[in-house]
Steps between C-alpha positions, in 0.01 A plus 500: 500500500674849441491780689514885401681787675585806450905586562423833712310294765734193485858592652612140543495473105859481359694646213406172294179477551467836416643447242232234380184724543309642257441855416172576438383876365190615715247403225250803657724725407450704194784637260615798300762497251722819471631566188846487619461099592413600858194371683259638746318253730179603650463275802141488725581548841353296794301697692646389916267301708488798808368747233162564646251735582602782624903465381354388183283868453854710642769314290503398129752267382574463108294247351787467230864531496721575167830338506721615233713250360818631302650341174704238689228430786241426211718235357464334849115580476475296214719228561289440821234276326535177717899379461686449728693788682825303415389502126379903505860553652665291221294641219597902667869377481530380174310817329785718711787322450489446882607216726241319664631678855490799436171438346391364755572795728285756262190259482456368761495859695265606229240224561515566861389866416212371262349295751537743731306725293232252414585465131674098525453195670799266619306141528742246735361155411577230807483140357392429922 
């Protein structure tokens, strides 16, 4: 039977298993092409379970964030459809003429940041 988690809420998972998740692009999340090969992700917010009446009627939060993804950060964005995090690494190295290190380095701290902002998933499968 497999199991799912997310990397930001598992801290026992190790480089290697990181390493085997998948990146997933937030599917909700909807997309607009710059003409420079940028890409602007608009990304629904969750509204926080202790938003209720009467902190709901005094404070507003966004319904929507934008995250603006440059030239090199869309590349990431796109090779995010379900491979492997090892295999989006690879793939960033070879178009760069970079080794898989200091690939490694770049993307990995940028998929932190997109999950962060609600624009990725990193999926952990356990074979437990």
């Amino acid at each position: 039977m497999s199991k799912h988690n997310s990397l930001l809420t598992t801290n026992r998972t190790s480089w290697r298993e990181m390493l085997k998740a998948r990146a997933i692009q937030n599917a909700a999340a909807e997309i607009e092409l710059e003409n420079d090969g940028s890409i602007i992700l608009v990304v629904k917010n969750k509204r926080p379970s202790f938003f209720f009446p009467p902190l709901s009627w005094l404070i507003r939060p966004a319904d929507e964030q934008r995250v603006s993804l440059d030239r090199l950060g869309s590349e990431v964005w796109r090779l995010c459809d379900g491979q492997t995090v090892e295999r989006v690494i690879d793939r960033f190295a070879e178009e760069h003429g970079l080794s898989f290190h200091e690939a490694r380095v770049a993307v990995t701290g940028y998929l932190k940041s997109l999950v962060e902002r609600g624009a990725l998933a990193i999926v952990v499968t356990d074979a437990s």
